[in-house]
VOPAGU-2260 file (C-alpha; in pm, 1 decimal, decimal comma):
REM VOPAGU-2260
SITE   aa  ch    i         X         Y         Z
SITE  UNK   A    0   -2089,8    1337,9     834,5
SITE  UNK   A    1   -1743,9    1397,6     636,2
SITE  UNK   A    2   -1718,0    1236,4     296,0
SITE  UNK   A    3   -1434,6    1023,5     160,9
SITE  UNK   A    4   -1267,8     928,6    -185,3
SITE  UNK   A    5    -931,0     788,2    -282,4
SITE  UNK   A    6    -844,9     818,4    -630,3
SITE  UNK   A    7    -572,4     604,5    -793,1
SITE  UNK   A    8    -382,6     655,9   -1134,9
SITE  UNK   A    9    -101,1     426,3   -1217,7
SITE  UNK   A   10      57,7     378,5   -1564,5
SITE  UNK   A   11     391,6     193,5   -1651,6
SITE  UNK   A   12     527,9     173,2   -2032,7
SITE  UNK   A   13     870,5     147,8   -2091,3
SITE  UNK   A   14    1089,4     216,4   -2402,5
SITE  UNK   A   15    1423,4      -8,1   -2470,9
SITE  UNK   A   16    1628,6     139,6   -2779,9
SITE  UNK   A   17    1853,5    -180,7   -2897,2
SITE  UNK   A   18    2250,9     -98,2   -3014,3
SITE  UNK   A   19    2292,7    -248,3   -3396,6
SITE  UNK   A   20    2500,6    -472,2   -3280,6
SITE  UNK   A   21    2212,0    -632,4   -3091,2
SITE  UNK   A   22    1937,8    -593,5   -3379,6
SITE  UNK   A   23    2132,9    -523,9   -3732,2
SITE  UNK   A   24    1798,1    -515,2   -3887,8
SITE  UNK   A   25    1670,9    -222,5   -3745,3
SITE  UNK   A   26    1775,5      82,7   -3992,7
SITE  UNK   A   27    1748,0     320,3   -3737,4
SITE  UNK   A   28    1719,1     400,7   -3365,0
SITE  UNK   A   29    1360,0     406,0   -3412,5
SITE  UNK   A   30    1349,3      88,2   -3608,8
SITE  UNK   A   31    1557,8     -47,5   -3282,4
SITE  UNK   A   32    1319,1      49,9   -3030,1
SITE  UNK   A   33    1099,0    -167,5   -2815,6
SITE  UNK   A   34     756,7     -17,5   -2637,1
SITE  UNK   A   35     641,5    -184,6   -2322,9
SITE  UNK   A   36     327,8     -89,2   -2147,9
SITE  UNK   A   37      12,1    -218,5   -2120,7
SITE  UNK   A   38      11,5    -190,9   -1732,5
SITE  UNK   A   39    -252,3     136,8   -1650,1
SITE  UNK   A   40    -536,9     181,2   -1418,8
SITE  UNK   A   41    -724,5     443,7   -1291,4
SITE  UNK   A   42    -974,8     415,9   -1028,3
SITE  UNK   A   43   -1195,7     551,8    -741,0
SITE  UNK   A   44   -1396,9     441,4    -444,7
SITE  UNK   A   45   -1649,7     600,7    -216,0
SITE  UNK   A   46   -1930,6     480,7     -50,6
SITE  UNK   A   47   -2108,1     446,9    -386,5
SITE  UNK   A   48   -1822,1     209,4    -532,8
SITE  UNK   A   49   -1772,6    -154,7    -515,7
SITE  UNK   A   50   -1631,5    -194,8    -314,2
SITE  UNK   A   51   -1771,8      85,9     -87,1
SITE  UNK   A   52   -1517,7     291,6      93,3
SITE  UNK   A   53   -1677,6     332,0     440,2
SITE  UNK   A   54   -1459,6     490,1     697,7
SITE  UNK   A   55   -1226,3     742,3     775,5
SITE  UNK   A   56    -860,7     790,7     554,5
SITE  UNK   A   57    -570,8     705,4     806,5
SITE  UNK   A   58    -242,3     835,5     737,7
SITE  UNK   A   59      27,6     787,6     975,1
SITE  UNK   A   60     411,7     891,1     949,9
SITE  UNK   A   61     622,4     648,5    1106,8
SITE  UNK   A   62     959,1     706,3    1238,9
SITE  UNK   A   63    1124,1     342,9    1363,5
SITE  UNK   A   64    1184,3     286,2    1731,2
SITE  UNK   A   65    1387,2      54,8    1844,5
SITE  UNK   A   66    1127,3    -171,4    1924,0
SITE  UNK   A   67     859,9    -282,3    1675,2
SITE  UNK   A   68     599,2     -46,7    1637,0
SITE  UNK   A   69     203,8    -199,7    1673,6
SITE  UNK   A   70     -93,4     -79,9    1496,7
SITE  UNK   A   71    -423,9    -143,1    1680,1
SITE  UNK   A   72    -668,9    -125,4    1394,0
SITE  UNK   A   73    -960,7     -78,7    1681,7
SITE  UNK   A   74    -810,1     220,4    1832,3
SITE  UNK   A   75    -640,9     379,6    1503,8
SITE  UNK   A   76    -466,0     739,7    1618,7
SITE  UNK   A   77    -573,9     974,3    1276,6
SITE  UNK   A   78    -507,1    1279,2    1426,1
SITE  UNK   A   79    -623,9    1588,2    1514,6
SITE  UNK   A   80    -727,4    1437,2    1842,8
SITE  UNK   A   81    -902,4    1191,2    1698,6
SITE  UNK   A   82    -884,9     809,5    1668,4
SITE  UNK   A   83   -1100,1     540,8    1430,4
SITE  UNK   A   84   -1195,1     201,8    1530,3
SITE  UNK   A   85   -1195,7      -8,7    1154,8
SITE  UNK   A   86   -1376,8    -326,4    1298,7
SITE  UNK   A   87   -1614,5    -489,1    1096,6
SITE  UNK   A   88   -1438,8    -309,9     794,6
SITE  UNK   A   89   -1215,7    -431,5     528,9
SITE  UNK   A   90    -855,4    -319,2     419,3
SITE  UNK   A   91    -901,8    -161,2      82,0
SITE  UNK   A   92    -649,5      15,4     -17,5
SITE  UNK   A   93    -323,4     118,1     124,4
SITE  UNK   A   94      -7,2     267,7      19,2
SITE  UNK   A   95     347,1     281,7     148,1
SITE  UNK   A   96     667,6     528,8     100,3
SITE  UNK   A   97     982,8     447,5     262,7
SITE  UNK   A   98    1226,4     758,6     277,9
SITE  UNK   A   99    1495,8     732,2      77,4
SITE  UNK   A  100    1758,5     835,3     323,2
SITE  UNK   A  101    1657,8     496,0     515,5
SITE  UNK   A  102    1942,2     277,6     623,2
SITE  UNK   A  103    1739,4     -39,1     532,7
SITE  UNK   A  104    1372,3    -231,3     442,0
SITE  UNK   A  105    1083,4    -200,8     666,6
SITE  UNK   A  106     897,7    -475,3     736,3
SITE  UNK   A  107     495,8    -482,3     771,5
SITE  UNK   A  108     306,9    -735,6     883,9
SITE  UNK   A  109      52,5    -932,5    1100,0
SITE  UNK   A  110     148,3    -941,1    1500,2
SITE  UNK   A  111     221,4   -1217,4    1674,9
SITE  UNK   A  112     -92,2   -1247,2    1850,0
SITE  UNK   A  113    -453,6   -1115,1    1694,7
SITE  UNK   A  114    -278,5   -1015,0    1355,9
SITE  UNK   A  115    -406,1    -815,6    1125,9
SITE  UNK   A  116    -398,7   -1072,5     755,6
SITE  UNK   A  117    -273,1    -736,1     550,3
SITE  UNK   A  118    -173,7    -925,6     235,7
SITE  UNK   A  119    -418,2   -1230,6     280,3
SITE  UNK   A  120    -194,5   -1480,7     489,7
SITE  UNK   A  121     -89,7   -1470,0     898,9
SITE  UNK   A  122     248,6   -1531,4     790,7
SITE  UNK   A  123     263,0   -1271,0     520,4
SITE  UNK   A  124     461,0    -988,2     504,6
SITE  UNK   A  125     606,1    -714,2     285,9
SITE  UNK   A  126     966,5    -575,6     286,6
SITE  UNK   A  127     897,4    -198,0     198,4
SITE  UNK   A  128    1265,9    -142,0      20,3
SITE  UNK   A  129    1433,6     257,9     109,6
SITE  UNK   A  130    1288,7     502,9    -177,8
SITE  UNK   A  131    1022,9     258,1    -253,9
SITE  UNK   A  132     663,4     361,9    -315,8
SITE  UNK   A  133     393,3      60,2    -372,7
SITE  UNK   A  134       4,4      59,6    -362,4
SITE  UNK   A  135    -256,1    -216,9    -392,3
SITE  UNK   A  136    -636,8    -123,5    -437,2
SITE  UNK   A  137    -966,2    -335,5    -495,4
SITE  UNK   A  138   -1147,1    -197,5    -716,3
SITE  UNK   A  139   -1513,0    -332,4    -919,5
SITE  UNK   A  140   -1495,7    -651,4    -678,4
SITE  UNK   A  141   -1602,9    -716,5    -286,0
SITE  UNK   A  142   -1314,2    -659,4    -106,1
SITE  UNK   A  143   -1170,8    -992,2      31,4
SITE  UNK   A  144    -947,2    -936,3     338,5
SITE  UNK   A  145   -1079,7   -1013,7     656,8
SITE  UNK   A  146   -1295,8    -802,2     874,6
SITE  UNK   A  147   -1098,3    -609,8    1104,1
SITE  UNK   A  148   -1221,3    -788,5    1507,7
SITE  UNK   A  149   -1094,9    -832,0    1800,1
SITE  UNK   A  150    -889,6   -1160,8    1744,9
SITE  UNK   A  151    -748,6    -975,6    1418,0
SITE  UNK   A  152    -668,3    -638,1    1485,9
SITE  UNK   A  153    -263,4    -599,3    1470,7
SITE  UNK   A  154     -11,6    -501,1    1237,1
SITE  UNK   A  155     314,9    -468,7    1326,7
SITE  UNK   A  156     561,6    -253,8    1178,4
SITE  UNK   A  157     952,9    -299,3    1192,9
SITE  UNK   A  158    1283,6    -203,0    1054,7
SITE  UNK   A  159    1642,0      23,6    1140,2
SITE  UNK   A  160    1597,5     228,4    1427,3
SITE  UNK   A  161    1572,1     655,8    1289,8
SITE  UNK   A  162    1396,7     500,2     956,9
SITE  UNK   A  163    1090,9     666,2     841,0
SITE  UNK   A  164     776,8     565,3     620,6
SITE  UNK   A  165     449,0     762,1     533,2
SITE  UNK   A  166     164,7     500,6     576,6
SITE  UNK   A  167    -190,6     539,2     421,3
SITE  UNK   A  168    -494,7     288,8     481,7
SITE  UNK   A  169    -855,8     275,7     327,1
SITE  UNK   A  170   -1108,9      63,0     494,3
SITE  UNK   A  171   -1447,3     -32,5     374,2
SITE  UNK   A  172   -1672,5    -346,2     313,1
């Protein structure tokens, strides 16, 4: 049996350097300058974590049709000839990456009929923006999204016809 891990490393800081027009008190340009951070994490899951990471990576590239495109979590095409069926698993991570040659946003969320809850509502979606990257993980807690079934197993994808997006998806309990 094949072994899985995702391993996640974010960190944000910032540094503002204010004119001395805007902060006279500051005697220099170091004096002037304003740190932001505060915002890292680093994680991992397997099937030893919590939560446990239990089934097979899914990566899909995505080029927009003109007609929405429909992910059947059930009857997930991974490649190589291969497909995975997530039900009775968990989203637990996923990741997005809109090109940045995209004419507009592309839109992700629950179908119509038997959707998929991806961010936690049936009326939720997310706007992926062109050039932008974003990523949401559980990590040290139960993962709380809904088991993947047969009366929840859409997602539907949307956006400018020609638009592409690199997809990834982590499912476990």
């Amino acid at each position: 049996m094949s072994t899985n891990t995702l391993s996640a490393v974010l960190n944000l800081t910032g540094l503002e350097t204010l004119d001395e027009a805007d902060f006279p008190a500051g005697a220099s340009a170091v004096d002037r300058t304003l740190r932001l951070g505060g915002l890292s994490f680093a994680g991992e899951l397997s099937a030893t974590t919590e939560p446990a990471l239990e089934a097979t990576a899914v990566q899909i590239n995505l080029t927009i049709g003109a007609s929405p495109t429909t992910i059947d979590l059930t009857v997930i095409d991974i490649g190589i000839g291969r497909t995975a069926d997530m039900t009775g698993k968990r989203l637990i991570a996923w990741g997005a990456l809109a090109s940045a040659s995209n004419a507009g946003k592309i839109t992700i969320k629950p179908a119509a009929a038997a959707g998929y809850e991806i961010f936690g509502t049936s009326t939720g979606e997310y706007n992926v923006q062109v050039g932008e990257i974003i990523t949401s993980m559980v990590s040290g807690a139960p993962g709380q999204r809904d088991q993947v079934g047969a009366s929840n197993n859409y997602v539907t994808i949307s956006g400018t016809e020609a638009d592409t997006m690199l997809l990834g998806l982590w499912f476990g309990n």
